[in-house]
C-alpha positions in Angstrom: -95.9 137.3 258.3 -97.0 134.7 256.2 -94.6 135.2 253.3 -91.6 135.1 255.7 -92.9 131.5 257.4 -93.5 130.9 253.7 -89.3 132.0 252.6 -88.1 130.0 256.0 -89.7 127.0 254.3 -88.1 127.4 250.9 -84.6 127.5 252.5 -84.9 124.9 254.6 -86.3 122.8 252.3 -83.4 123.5 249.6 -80.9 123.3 252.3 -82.0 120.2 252.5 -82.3 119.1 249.2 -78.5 120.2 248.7 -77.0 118.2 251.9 -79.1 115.6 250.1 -76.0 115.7 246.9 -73.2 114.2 248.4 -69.7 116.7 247.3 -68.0 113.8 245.5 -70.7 113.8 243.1 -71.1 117.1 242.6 -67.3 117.0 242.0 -67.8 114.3 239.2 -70.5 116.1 237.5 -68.5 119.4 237.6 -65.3 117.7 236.1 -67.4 115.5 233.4 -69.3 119.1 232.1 -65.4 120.7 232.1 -64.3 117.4 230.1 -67.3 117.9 228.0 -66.4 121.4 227.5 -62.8 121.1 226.8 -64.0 118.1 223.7 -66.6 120.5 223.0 -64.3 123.2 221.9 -61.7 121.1 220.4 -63.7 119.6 218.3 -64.9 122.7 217.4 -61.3 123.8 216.7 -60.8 120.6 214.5 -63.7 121.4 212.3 -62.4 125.5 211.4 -59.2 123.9 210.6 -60.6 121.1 208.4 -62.8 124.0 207.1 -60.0 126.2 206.0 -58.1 123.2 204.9 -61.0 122.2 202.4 -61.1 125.8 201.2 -58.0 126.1 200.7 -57.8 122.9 198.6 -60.4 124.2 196.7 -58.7 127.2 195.8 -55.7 125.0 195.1 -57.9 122.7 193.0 -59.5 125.4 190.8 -56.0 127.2 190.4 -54.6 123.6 188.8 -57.9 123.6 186.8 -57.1 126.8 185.1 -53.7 126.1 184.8 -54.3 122.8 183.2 -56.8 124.3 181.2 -54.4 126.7 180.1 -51.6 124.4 179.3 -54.3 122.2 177.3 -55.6 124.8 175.5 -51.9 126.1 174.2 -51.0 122.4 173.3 -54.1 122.3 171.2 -52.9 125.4 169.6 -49.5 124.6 169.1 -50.8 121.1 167.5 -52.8 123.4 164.8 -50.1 125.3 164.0 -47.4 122.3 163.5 -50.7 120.3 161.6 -51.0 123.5 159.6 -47.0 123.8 159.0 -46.6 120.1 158.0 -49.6 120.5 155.6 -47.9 123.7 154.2 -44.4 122.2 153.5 -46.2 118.8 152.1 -47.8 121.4 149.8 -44.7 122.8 149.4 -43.0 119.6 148.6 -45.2 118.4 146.3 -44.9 121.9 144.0 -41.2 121.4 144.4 -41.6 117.7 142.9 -44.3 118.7 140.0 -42.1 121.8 139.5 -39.0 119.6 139.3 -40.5 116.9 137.1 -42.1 120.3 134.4 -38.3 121.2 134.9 -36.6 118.2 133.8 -39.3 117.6 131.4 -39.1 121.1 129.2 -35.1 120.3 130.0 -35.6 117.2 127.9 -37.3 118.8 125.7 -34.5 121.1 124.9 -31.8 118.3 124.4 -34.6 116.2 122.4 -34.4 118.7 119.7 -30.5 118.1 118.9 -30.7 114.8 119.7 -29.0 113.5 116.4 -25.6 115.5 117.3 -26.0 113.0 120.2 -26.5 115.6 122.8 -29.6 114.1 125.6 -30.2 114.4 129.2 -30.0 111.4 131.7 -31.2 110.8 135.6 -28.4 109.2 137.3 -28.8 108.4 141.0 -31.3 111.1 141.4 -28.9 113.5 139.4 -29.4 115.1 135.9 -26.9 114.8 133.6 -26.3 116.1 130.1 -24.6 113.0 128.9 -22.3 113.8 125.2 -22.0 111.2 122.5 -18.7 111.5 123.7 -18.1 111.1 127.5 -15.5 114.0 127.9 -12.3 111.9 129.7 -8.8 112.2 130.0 -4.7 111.2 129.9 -3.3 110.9 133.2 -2.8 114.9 134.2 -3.7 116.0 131.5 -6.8 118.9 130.6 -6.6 117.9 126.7 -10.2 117.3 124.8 -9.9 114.8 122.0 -11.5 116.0 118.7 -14.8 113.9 119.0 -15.3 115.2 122.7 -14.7 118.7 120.8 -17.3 117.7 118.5 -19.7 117.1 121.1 -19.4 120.4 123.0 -19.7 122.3 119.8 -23.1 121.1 119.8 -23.8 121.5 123.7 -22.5 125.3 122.8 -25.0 125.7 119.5 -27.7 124.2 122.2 -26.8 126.7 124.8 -26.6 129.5 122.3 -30.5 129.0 121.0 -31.6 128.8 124.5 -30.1 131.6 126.9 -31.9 130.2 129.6 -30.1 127.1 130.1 -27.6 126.8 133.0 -25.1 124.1 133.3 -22.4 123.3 135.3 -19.1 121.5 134.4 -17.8 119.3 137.0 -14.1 118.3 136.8 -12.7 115.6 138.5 -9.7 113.2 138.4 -8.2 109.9 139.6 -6.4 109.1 143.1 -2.7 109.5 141.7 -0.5 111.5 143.3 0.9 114.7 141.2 4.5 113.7 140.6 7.4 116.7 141.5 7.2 119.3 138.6 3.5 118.5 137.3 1.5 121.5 136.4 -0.9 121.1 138.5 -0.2 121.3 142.4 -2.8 118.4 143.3 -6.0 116.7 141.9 -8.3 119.7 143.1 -6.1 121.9 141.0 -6.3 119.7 138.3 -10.3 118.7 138.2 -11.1 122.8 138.2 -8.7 122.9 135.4 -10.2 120.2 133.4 -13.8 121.8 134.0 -12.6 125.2 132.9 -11.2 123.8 129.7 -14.3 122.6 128.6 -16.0 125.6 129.8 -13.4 127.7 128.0 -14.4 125.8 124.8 -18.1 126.5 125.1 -17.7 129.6 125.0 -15.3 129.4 122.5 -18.2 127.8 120.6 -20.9 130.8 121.0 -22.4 129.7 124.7 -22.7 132.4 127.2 -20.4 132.9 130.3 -23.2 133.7 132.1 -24.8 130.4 131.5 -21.7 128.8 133.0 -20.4 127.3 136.2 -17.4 125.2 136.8 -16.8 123.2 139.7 -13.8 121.0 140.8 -14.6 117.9 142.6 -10.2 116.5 142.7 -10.8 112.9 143.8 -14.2 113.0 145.9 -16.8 111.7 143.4 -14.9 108.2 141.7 -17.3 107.0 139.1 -14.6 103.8 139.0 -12.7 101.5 141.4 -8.9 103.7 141.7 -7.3 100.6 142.5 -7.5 99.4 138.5 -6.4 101.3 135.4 -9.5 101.2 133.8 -11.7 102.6 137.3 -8.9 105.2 137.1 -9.5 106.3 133.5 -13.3 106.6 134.6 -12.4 109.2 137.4 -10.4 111.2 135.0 -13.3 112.9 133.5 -15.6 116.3 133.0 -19.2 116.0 133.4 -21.9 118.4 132.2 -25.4 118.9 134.3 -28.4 121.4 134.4 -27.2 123.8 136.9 -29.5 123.7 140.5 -28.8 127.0 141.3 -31.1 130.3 141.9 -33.9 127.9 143.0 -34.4 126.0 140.0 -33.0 124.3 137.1 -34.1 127.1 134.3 -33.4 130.9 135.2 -36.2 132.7 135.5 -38.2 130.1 137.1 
């Protein structure tokens, strides 16, 4: 009996206590929780998203990283290898340069020993040139040597004949002047190979190998005169004799 007087009590007393909270407040509290709520769970939205936005910048940040890495790393090994190729062809350049300077040097050497038939070898604008006692030039259209040029190239032949390893080319070339109708030539390139295989002709003539003999014909490209005066004319019309560059070197066999 007691314990029900004791229950009555209770609900009366919280019935009370309850009419005691007025509805509007109860209302306020109830939407100020839901508003609480609602931030609660946004924010807590907000922060996954920020988190998966970090990661995933992360991820984009370390693939960059290896990618850069990467990118260095080949640069650094493409810069060794052009380092290593520009050291190789300076190496290379300077063996071509000693090699060149032995060349011209045992070349001289050659010409020095028949250098009282006037026979000797010059360096003209970074060309060699075996340079006669005679220079080998000619009449307007014409492929005739004079007897002192003849002279000369018997001793270029007796050279060339007591050292088989020597190669020379001729070069012909000839003035600016037109071929007049009926000429034997057709033009000046027809001409200047003409001139260069006369003298060629007459080396061999003289006991010089073919094989140690090229001719080339230069017509009117290389003037060593002004073509506009007789006397830068008579310069053009000319042969010229120089070591032969071909087959890598200036001496077979090198």
């Amino acid at each position: 009996m007691r314990l029900v007087v004791r229950l009555m009590i209770v609900f009366l007393a919280l019935g009370t206590l309850q009419s005691c909270v007025s509805k509007k407040k109860y209302d306020e509290l109830l939407a100020a929780k839901e508003a609480t709520d609602a931030a609660l769970a946004e924010a807590q939205a907000n922060l996954k998203t920020l988190e998966e936005e970090k990661n995933a910048l992360e991820a984009d940040l370390a693939a960059t990283k290896t990618e850069l890495n990467g990118k260095i790393a080949d640069l650094s090994s493409k810069v060794s290898s052009m380092e290593t190729q520009m050291g190789q062809i300076q190496q290379k350049l300077t063996m071509t340069e000693s090699e060149l300077k032995a060349l011209k040097d045992e070349i001289n050497g050659i010409f020095g020993a028949y250098a009282n038939s006037g026979l000797k070898l010059e360096d003209r604008d970074g060309r060699l040139y075996v340079v006669t006692s005679e220079p080998i030039g000619y009449s307007s259209g014409s492929v005739r040597l004079s007897k002192s040029e003849k002279d000369a190239l018997k001793a270029l032949a007796e050279t060339l004949k007591n050292n088989p390893n020597v190669q020379i080319l001729i070069e012909g070339h000839a003035d600016s002047q037109k071929m007049v109708e009926g000429a034997a030539y057709r033009d000046n390139w027809d001409l200047s190979v003409a001139r260069a295989n006369e003298v060629v002709r007459y080396l061999v003539k003289n006991g010089a190998s073919p094989s140690q003999l090229t001719i080339a014909g230069r017509g009117d490209t290389m003037p060593a005169g002004d073509n506009k005066t007789s006397e830068g004319r008579a310069s053009n019309r000319r042969s010229v004799v120089l070591p032969n560059p071909n087959l890598g070197g200036l001496m077979k066999g090198n």
